[in-house]
C-alpha positions as CSV (number, residue, x, y, z in Angstrom):
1,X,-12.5,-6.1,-8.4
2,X,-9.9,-4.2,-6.4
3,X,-6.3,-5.2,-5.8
4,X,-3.8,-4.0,-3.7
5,X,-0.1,-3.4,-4.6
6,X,1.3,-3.3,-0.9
7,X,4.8,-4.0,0.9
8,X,7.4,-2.4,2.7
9,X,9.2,1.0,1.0
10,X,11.6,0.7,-2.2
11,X,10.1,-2.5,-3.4
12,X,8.8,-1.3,-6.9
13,X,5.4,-1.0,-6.3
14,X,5.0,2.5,-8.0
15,X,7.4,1.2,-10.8
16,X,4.8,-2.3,-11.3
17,X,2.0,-0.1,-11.4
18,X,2.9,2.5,-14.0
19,X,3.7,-1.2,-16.1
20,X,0.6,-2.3,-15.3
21,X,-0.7,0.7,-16.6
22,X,0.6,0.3,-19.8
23,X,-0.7,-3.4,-20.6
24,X,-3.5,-3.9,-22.8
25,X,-5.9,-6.1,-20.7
26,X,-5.7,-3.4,-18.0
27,X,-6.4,-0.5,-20.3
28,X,-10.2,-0.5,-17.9
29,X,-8.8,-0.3,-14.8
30,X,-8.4,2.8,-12.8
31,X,-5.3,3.2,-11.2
32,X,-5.0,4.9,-7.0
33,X,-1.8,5.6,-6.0
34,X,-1.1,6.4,-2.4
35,X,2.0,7.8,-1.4
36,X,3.4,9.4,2.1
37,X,5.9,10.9,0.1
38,X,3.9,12.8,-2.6
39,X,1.9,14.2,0.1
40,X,5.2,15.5,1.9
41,X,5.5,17.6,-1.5
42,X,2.2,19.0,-1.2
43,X,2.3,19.7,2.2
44,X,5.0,20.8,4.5
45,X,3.9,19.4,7.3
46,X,3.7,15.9,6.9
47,X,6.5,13.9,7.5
48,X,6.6,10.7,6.6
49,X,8.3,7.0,7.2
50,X,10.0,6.8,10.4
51,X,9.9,10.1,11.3
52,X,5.7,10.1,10.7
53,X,3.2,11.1,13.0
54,X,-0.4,11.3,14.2
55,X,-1.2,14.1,11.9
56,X,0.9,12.2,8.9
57,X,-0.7,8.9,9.9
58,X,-4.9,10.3,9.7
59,X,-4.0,12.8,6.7
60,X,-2.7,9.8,4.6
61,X,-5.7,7.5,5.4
62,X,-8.4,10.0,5.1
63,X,-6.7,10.2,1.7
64,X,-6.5,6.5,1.3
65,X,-10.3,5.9,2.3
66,X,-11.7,9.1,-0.2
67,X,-9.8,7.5,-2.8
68,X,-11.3,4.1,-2.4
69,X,-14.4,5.3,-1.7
70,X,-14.9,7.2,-4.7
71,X,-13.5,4.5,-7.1
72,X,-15.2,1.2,-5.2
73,X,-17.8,1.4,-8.2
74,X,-15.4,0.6,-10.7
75,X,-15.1,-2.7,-12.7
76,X,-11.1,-3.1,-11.9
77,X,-9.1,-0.9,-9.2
78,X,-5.6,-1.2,-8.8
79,X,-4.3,0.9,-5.9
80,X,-0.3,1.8,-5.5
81,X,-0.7,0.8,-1.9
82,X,-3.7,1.7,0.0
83,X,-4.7,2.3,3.2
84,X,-3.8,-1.4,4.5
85,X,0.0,0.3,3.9
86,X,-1.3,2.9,6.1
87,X,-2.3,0.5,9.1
88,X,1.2,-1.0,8.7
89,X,3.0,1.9,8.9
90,X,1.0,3.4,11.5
91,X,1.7,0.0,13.4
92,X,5.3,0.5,12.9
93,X,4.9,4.3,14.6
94,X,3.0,3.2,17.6
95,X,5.3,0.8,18.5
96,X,8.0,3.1,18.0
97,X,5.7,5.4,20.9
98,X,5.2,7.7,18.3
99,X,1.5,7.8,18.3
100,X,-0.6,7.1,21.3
101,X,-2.3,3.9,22.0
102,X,-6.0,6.2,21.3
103,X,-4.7,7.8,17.7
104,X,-4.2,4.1,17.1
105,X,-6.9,2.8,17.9
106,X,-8.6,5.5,15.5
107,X,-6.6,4.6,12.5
108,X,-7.9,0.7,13.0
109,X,-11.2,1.5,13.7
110,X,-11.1,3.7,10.0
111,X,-9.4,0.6,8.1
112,X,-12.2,-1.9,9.5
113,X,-14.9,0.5,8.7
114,X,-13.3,0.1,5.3
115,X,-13.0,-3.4,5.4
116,X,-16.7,-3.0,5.9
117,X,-17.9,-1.0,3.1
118,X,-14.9,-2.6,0.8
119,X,-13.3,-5.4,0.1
120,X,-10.1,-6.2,-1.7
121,X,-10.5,-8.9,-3.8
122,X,-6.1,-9.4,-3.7
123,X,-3.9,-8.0,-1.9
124,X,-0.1,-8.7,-4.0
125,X,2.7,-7.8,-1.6
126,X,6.9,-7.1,-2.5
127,X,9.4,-8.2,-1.0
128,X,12.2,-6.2,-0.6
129,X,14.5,-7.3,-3.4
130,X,17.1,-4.6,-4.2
131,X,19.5,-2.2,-2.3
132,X,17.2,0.6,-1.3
133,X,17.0,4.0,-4.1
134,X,17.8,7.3,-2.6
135,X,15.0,9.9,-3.8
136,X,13.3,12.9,-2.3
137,X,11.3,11.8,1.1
138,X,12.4,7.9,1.0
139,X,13.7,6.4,4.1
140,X,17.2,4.9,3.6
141,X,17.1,3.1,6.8
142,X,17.7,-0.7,6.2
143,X,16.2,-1.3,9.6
144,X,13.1,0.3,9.2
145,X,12.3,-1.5,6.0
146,X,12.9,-4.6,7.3
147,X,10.8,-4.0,10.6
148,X,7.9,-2.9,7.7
149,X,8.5,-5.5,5.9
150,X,8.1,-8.1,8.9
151,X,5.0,-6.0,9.8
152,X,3.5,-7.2,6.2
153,X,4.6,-10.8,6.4
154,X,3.4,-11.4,9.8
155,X,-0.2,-10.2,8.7
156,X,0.5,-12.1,5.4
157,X,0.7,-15.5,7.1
158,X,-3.2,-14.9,8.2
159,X,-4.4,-13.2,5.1
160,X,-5.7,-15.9,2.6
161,X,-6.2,-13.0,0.0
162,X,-2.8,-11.5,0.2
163,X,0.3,-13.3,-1.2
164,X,4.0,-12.2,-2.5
165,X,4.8,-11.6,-5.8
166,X,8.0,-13.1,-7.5
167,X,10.8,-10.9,-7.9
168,X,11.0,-9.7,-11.9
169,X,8.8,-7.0,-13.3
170,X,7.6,-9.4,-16.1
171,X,6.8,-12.1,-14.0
172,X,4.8,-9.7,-11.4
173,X,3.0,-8.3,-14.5
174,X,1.9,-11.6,-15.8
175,X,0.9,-12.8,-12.4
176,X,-1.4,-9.9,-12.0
177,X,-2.9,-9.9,-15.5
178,X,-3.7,-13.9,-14.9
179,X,-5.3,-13.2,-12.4
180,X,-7.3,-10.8,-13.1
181,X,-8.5,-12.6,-16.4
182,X,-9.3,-15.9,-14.4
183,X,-11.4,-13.4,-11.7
184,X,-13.3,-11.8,-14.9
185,X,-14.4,-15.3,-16.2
């Protein structure tokens, strides 16, 4: 079974997932975490949110796909966004004219080749629910979170497998953990 914790910047998804970590009937699952900003530690070059480019956008879903790729075997996966983020971000920059219709058009055709090899069996999206956090390589820009976050909603509406999460760690933990014991039955 793989899930995806997905949704628009400064939403808690990182937060959820080290939680998630923590509960018992999760102790099995392996845990991906995808992050434009760690890799802007790593590596000077990449720049990241609205300011992201080509290079960013193909770096971060190579990244995305290894990961997945490597873990697919597993009995639970939990990914900290995943290369669906990727697409949506990399939407966002194309229609800001920030990557070319081509680059584009390669970052789809890698996320259906993954849809191909893997599927996610949920996909639980955030909504944006608090003021936004400054920290080290985070957007602050209101805008831009809400144009992501209309990005996600609009693909959410034809997504069967994807659906928003109530605001409240607690309640986002126990709607995970429900789930995934009524999937293991």
């Amino acid at each position: 079974m793989i899930i995806s914790i997905s949704g628009t910047h400064c939403t808690g998804k990182s937060t959820l997932v080290e939680l998630l970590k923590k509960h018992p009937a999760l102790q099995n699952a392996v845990f991906l975490k995808s992050s434009g900003r760690a890799l802007a530690k790593e590596n000077p070059r990449i720049k990241v949110n609205e300011d992201g480019d080509f290079f960013t956008q193909f770096y971060q879903m190579t990244r995305d796909c290894h990961q997945l790729l490597e873990a697919m075997d597993k009995p639970l996966v939990i990914c900290d966004r995943s290369y669906l983020d990727t697409l949506v971000y990399s939407q966002y920059l194309y229609e800001k004219g920030k990557i070319s219709i081509y680059q584009m058009d390669l970052l789809k055709g890698m996320a259906f080749m993954m849809d191909a090899m893997v599927h996610f069996d949920k996909v639980f999206l955030l909504k944006p629910s608090f003021e936004l956090q400054a920290e080290e390589n985070r957007s602050m820009n209101e805008e831009f979170q809400r144009d992501i976050y209309n990005m996600f909603d609009a693909l959410q509406a034809h997504e069967p497998d994807w659906e928003y999460l109530p605001d409240g760690d607690e309640l986002r933990i126990n709607k995970i953990v429900a789930y995934v014991q009524r999937k293991n039955k």
